[in-house]
C-alpha positions in Angstrom: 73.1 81.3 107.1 76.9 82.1 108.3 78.9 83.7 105.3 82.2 81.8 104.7 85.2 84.0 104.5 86.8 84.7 102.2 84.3 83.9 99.5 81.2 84.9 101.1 82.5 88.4 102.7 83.9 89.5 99.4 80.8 89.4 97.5 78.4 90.5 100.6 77.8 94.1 100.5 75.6 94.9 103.5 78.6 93.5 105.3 80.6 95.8 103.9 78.8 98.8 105.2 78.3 96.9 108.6 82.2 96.5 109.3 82.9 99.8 108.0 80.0 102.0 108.6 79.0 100.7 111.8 81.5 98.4 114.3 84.7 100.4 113.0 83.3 103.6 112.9 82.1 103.1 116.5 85.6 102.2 117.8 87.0 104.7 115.9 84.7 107.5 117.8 85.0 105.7 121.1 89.1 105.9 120.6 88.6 110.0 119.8 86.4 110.5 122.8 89.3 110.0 125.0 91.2 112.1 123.2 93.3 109.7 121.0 95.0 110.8 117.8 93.6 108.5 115.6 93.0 108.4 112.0 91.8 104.9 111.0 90.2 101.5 112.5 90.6 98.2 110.2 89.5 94.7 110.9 90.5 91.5 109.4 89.3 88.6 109.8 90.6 84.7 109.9 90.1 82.4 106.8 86.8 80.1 107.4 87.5 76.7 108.4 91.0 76.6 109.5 93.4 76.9 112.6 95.9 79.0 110.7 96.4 82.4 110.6 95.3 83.1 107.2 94.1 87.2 107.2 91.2 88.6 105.3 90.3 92.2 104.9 86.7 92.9 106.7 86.6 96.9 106.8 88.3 100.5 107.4 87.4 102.8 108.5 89.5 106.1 108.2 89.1 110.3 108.5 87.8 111.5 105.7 91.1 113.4 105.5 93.1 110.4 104.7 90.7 109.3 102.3 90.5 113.0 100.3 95.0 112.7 100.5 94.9 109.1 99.1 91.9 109.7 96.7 90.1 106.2 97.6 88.7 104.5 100.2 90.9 101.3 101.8 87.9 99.9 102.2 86.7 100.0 98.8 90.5 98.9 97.7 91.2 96.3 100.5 87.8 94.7 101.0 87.3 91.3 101.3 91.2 90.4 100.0 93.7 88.2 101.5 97.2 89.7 102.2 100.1 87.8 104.6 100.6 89.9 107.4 103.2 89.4 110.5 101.6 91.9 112.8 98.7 90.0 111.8 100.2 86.3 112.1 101.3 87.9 115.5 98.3 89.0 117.1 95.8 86.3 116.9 98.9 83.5 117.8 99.5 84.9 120.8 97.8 82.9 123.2 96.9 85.6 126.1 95.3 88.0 123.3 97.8 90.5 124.6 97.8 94.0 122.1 100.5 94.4 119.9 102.4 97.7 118.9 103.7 98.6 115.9 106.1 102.3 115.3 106.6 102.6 111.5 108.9 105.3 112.2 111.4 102.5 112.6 111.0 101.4 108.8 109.2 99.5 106.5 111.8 96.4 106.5 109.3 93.6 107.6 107.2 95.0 104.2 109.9 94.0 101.9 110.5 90.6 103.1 109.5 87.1 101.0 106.3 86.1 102.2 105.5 89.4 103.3 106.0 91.7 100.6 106.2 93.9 98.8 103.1 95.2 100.8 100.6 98.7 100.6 101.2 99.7 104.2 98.5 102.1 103.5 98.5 102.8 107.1 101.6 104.1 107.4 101.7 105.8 104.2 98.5 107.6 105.5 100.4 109.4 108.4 99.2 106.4 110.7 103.0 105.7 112.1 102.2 103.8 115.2 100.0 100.7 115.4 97.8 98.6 117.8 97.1 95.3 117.0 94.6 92.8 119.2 93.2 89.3 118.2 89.4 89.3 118.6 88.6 86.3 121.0 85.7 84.1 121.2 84.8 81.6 123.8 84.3 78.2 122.7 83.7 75.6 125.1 87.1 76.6 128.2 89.0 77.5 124.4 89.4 81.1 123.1 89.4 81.4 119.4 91.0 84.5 118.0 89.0 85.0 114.7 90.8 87.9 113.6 92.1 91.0 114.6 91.3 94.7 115.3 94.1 97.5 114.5 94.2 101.1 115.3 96.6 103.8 113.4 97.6 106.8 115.0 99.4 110.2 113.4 101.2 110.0 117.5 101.9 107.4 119.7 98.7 106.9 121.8 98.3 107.1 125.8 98.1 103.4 126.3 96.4 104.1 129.5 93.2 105.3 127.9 93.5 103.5 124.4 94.2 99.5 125.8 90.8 99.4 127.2 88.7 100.5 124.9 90.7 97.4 122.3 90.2 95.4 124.9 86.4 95.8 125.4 85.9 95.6 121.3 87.5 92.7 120.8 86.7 90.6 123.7 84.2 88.1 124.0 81.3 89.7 124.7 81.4 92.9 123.0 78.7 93.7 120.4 81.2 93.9 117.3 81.9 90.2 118.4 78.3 89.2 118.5 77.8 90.4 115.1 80.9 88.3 114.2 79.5 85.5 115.3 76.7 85.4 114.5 76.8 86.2 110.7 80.3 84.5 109.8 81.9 81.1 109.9 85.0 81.8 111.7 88.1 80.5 111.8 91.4 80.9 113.3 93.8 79.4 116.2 92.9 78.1 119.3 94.0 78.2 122.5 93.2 76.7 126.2 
């Protein structure tokens, strides 16, 4: 039986350890095998049952350095909650599934806005001051579905020649992280020709 989300993720624990401990932590060591600085890997995924972009917190996955400097786990803290998010609300409305980039080392500005704030931004706050952001797709009929979103921090800004791939692959249709998406959630989230 599909899970709903968010009712169903928050209380489901071996999908906690999935996310985290197994899809995230992949990408996360496929990202360092080319030699990208990164530090954590989240995923959220779309409210169940609904075309709009509604985020919910599926999983992180960070270096256990940025865990020991915080003293918690974002997953433990952010899992299976619903927070507004405009890199979020970005990614999975735009149509191509194009990746999005974020550089905190402009400000925190968009965090202190109504609607979108006052937010964590444990990323950031973790040392992760640049971002990638990428809607994962799923085929439907000739419609994509973008059913949520992978995002990558990074301590420096990332060779985008050797990172946009590897997002690419993981959240496409056919990767394996998808699959398991699909197959154990009910997903929502906006759709597009």
């Amino acid at each position: 039986m599909a899970i709903d989300i968010p009712s169903g993720l928050s209380t489901d624990k071996r999908a906690r350890q999935t996310i985290r401990g197994d899809w995230l932590k992949e990408i996360f060591n496929d990202l360092r095998k080319v030699g990208a600085d990164v530090w954590r890997v989240n995923s959220r995924l779309n409210w169940s049952n609904t075309e709009e972009a509604i985020p919910v917190w599926a999983g992180t996955y960070e270096h256990v350095e940025i865990e020991n400097e915080q003293g918690f786990k974002a997953n433990d803290v952010r899992f299976g909650r619903s927070n507004r998010s405009k890199a979020y609300e970005k990614a999975v409305t735009d149509k191509a599934g194009q990746i999005q980039e974020k550089d905190w080392t402009e400000g925190f500005s968009e965090k202190e806005r109504d609607g979108y704030g006052p937010a964590q931004a444990l990323g950031p706050r973790a040392g992760c001051m640049y971002q990638l952001y990428i809607a994962i797709r799923i085929k439907e009929d000739e419609h994509y579905k973008h059913v949520g979103t992978i995002t990558v921090g990074f301590r420096t800004k990332p060779n985008r020649n050797k990172v946009d791939r590897i997002l690419k692959q993981w959240a496409g249709a056919q990767s394996r992280y998808v699959k398991y998406l699909q197959k154990n959630f009910t997903l929502g989230g906006p759709v597009f020709k």
